[in-house]
C-alpha positions in Angstrom: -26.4 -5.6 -32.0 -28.4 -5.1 -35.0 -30.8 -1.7 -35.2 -34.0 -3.6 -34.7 -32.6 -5.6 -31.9 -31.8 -2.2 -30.0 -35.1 -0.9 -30.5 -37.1 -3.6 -29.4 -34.6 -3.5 -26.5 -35.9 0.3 -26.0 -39.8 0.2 -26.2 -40.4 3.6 -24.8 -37.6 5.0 -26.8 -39.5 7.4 -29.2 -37.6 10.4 -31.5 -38.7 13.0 -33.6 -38.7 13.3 -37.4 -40.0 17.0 -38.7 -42.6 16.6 -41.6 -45.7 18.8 -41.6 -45.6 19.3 -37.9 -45.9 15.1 -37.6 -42.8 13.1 -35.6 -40.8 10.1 -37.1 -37.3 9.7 -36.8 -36.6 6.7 -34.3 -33.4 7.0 -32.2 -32.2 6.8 -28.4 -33.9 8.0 -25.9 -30.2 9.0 -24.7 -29.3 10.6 -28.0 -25.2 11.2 -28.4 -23.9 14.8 -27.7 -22.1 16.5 -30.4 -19.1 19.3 -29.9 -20.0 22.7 -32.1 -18.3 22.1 -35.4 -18.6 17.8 -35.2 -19.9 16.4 -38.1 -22.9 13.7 -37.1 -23.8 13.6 -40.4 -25.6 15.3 -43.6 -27.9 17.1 -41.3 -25.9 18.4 -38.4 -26.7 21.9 -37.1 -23.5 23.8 -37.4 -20.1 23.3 -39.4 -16.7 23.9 -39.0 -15.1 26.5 -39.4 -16.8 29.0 -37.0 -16.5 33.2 -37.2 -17.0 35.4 -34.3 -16.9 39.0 -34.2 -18.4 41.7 -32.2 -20.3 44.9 -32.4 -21.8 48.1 -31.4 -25.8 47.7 -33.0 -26.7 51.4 -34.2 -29.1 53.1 -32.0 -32.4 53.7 -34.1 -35.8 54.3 -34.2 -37.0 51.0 -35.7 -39.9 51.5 -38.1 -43.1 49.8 -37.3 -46.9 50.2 -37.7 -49.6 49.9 -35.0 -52.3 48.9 -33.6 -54.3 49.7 -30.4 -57.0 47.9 -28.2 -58.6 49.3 -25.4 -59.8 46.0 -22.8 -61.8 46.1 -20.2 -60.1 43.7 -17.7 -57.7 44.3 -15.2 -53.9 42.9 -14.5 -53.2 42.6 -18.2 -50.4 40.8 -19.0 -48.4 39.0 -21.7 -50.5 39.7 -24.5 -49.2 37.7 -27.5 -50.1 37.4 -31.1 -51.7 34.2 -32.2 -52.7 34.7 -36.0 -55.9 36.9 -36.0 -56.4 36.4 -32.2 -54.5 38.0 -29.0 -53.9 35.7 -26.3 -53.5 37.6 -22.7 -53.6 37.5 -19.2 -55.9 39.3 -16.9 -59.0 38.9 -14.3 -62.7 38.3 -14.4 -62.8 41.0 -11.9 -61.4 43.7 -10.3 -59.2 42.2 -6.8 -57.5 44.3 -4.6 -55.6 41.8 -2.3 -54.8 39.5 -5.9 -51.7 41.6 -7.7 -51.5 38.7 -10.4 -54.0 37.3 -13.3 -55.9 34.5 -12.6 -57.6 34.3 -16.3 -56.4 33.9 -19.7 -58.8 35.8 -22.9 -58.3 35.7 -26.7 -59.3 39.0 -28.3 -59.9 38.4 -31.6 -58.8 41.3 -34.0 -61.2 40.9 -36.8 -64.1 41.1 -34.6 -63.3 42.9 -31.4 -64.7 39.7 -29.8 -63.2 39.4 -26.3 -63.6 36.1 -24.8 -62.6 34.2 -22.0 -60.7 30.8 -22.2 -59.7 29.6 -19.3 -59.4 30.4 -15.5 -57.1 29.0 -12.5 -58.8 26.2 -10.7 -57.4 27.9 -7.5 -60.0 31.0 -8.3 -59.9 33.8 -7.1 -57.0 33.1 -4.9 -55.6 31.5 -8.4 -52.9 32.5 -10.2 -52.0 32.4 -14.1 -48.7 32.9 -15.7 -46.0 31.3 -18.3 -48.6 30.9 -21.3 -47.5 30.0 -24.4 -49.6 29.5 -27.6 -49.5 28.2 -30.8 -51.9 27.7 -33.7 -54.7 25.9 -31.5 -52.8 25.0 -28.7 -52.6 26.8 -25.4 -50.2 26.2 -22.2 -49.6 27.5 -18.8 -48.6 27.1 -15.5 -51.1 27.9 -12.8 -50.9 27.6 -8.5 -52.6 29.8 -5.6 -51.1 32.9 -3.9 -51.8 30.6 -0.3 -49.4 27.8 -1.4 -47.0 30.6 -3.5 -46.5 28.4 -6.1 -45.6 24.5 -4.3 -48.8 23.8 -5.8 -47.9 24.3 -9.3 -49.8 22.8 -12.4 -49.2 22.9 -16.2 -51.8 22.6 -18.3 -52.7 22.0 -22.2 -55.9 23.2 -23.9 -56.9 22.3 -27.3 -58.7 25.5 -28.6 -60.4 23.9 -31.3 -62.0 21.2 -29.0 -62.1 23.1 -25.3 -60.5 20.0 -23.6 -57.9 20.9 -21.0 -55.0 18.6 -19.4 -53.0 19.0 -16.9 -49.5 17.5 -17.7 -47.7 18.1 -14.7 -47.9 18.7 -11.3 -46.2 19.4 -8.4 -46.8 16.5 -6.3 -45.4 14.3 -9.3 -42.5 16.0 -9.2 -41.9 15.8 -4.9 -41.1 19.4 -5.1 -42.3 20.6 -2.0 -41.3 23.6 -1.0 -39.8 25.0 -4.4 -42.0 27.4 -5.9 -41.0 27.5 -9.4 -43.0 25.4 -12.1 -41.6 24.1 -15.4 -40.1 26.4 -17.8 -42.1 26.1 -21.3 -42.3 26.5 -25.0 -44.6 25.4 -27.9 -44.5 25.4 -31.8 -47.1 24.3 -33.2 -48.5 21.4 -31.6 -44.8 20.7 -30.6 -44.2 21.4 -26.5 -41.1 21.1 -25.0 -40.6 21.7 -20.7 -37.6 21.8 -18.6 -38.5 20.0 -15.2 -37.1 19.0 -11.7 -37.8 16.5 -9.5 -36.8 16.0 -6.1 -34.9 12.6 -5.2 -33.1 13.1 -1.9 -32.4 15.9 0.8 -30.4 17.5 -1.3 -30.7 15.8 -4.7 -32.7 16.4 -8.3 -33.2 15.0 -11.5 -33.8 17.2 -13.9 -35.4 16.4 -17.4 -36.4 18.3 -20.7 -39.5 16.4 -22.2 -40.7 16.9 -26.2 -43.9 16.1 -26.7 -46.8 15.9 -29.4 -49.5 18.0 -28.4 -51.5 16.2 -31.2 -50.5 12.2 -30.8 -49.9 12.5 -27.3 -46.1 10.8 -28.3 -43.6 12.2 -25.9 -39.8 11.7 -25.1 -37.4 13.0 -22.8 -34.6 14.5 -24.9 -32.2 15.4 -22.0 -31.9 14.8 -18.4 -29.4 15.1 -15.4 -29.0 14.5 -11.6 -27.2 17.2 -9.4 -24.9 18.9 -9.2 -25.8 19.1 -13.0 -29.3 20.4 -14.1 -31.0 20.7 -17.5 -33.5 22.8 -15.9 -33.9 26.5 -17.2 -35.2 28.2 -20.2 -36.5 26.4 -23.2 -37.2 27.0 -26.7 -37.7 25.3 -30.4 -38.7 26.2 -33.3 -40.0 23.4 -34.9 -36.6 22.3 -35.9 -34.4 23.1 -32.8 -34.8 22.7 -29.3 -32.1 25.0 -27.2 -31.3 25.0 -23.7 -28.5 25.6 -21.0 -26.9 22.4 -19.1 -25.4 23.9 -15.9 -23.2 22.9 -12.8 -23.3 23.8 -9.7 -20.1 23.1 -7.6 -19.8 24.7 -4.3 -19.2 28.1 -4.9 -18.8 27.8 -8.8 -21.0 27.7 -11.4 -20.7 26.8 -15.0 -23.6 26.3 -18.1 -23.6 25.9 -21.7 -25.7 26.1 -25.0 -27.1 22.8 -26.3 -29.1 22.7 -29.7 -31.2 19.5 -30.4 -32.0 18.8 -33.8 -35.4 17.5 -34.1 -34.8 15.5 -37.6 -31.9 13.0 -36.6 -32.1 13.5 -32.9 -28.8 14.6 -32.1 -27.7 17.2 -29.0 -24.9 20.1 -29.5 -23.3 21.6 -27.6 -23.0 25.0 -28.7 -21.0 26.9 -26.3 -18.1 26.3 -24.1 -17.2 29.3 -22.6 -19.1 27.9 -19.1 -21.2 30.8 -19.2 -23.9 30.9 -21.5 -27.6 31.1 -20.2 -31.4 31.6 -21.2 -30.8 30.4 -25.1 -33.5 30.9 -27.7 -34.2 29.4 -31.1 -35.9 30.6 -34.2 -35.1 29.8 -37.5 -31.3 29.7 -38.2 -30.7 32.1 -35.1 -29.8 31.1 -31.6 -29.7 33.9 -29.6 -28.1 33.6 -25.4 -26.2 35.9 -22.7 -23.1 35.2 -21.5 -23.2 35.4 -17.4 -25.1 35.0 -14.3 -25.8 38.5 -13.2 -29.4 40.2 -14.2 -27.9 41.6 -17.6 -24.9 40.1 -19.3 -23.3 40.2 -23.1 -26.1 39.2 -25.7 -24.8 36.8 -28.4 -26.5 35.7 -31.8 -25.5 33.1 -33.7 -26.6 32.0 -37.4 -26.6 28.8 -37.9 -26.6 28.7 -41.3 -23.5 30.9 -41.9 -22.3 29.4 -39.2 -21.4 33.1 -37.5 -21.5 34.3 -33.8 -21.5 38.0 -33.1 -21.0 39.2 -29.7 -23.6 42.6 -29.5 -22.1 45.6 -27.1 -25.0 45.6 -25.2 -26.5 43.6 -22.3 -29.9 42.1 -21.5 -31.6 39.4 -19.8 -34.7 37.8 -20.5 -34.3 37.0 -24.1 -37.2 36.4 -26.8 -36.4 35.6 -30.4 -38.5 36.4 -33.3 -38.1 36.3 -37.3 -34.8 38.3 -37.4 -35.8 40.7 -34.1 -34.4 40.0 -31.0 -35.7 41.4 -28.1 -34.0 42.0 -24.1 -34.8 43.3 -21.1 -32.4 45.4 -18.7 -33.3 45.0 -15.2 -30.9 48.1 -14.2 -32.9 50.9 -15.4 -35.8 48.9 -16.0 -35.9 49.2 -20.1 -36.5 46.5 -23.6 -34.6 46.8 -26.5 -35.6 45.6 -29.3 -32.7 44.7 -31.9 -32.7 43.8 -36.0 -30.5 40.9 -36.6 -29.8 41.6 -40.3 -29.6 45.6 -39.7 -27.5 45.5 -36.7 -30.0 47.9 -36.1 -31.4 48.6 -31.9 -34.4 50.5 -30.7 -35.1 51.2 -27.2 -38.9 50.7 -27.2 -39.7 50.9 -23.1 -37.4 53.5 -21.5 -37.8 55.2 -18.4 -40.1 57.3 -17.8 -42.8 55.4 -20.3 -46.3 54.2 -20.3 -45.4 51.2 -21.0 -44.7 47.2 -19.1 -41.8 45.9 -19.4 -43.3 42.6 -20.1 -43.3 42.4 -23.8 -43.5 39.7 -26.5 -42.9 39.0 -29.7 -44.4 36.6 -32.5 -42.5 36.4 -35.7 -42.1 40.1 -36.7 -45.3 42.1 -34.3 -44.1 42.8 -31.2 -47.0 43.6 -28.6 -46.7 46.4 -25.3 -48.9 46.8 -22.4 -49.9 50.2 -21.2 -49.6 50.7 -17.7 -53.3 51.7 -15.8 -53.0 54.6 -13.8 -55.0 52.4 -11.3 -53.1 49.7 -11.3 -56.2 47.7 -8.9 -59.1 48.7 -10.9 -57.7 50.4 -14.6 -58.1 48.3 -17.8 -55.5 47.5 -20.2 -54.3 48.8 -23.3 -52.7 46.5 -25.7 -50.0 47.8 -28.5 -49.4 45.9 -31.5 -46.6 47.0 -33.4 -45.8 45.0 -36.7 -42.1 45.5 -37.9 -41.3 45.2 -41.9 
């Protein structure tokens, strides 16, 4: 069958090219599935022959400068940079019985304008969490304390315009009775979300969907029906999109890095140790751990060099910036905060502190929340700490 045959064959087949933030290269909507080392063609992610090694990063004080804003909102959470603007959640107003944000701000740093953008359309009773934000585009996942999350929504908001859309919801995806939304990411106006819908008594199909904020062009890159699940932890960079597939048999479970590259629409698969969770993807790093506990083994690999190192340290939560990797370690309730090219670490939140141990990080500036005394009625501090 010739190419154009198989295309007209596929009319909602769309894949992405990579050119100024615009898509373009046409493919399946199945695209094939690579081993780590296979050569697709020209353009394929990683090479043979692959290095590993492991090491001990050097405990450090990481130099960094700072900034400090004093809000006046309560429940502050997951400030993160967004050029000259901070994007956080919070509430309107002080709530005792309401222990979560129902309101997203922007606090813009050249003009100490703080500003409201959004709120749950479940009020006060609403809550807000899992933004993400990008240039002009804005994301999250909202649903009321009441239905504890089965009513889930994820919405879109064009800052430059004001228009909000919801995407998906949880009646579209049958999910009654499972609490947790989509798991989400954007660059750019690029958004990619892991979802799972419910097809039987026991039964899902789980998707990862890439979409175009800006034409509205979408496509599902990956999908699969249980006991195997795409669903998880998401991330692209504008080049990449990473995730786990995992498997679920009985007793055991199994999962394993897959890379897709945006420009010729091939899938990866990265790891195959069985093991390898929560992946992120910026620039020519992948960063994942290696287990199912809270913490487990953080690796980084560079895709250029083609190089994995195995770090002597364990995290969970992972969030990758422009050469700083950042973990979270549930046992003693801590972030670390490591330098890629230094094999540098800094603890930054340590027991006792001020500090959340929510933190983000946006290329290079990594932003803390202070803790409020009173945690009902205190306002936040934000910290912005900028790394050279």
């Amino acid at each position: 069958m010739d190419r154009k045959s198989l295309f007209l064959r596929q009319p909602l087949a769309i894949c992405f090219f990579i050119a100024l933030s615009m898509l373009g290269c046409v493919g399946a909507s199945r695209p094939a599935v690579l081993k780590a080392g296979t050569q697709a063609s020209s353009h394929s992610a990683i090479a043979n022959p692959m290095v590993s090694t492991t090491i001990s990063p050097t405990l450090i004080k990481l130099p960094f400068t700072s900034h400090i804003i004093s809000l006046h909102r309560t429940r502050v959470q997951g400030p993160t940079v967004n050029g000259d603007t901070v994007i956080y959640l919070g509430r309107e107003k002080p709530h005792l019985h309401s222990p979560s944000p129902n309101a997203i701000f922007s606090y813009d740093l050249k003009t100490d304008k703080d500003v409201l953008l959004t709120t749950s359309e479940y009020g006060e009773n609403g809550v807000i969490c899992c933004h993400v934000v990008s240039t002009h585009w804005l994301t999250w996942i909202t649903y009321s304390q009441p239905g504890n999350g089965t009513d889930w929504r994820v919405y879109v908001k064009n800052l430059r315009s004001g228009a909000e859309t919801v995407l998906e919801r949880a009646e579209d995806a049958n999910r009654g009775g499972i609490w947790r939304g989509p798991f989400t990411a954007i660059w750019g106006d690029m958004f990619v979300w892991s979802s799972l819908k419910k097809t039987g008594a026991k039964n899902y199909h789980s998707t990862i969907t890439l979409k175009q904020l800006t034409t509205g062009r979408q496509e599902v890159i990956a999908q699969a029906d249980s006991p195997e699940s795409v669903f998880g932890e998401v991330s692209l960079d504008g080049s990449h999109v990473v995730w786990s597939t995992t498997r679920v048999d009985g007793t055991h479970s199994s999962a394993d890095v897959m890379l897709y590259d945006m420009a010729t629409c091939v899938t990866t698969q990265v790891t195959h140790d069985g093991q390898s969770i929560e992946p992120q993807v910026n620039g020519r790093y992948v960063a994942w751990r290696t287990g199912f506990g809270d913490v487990a083994p953080v690796i980084v690999q560079d895709l250029k060099a083609n190089r994995r190192t195995a770090l002597g340290e364990q995290g969970g939560w992972l969030q990758l910036g422009d050469g700083l990797l950042i973990w979270h370690q549930w046992t003693n309730n801590s972030v670390a905060l490591y330098d890629i090219i230094r094999y540098q670490v800094d603890s930054i939140v340590a027991k006792p502190t001020k500090y959340s141990n929510v933190v983000t990080i946006a290329g290079r500036t990594v932003v803390l929340v202070q803790q409020p005394d009173d945690f009902v009625n205190g306002t936040g501090v934000i910290e912005i700490r900028s790394y050279p």
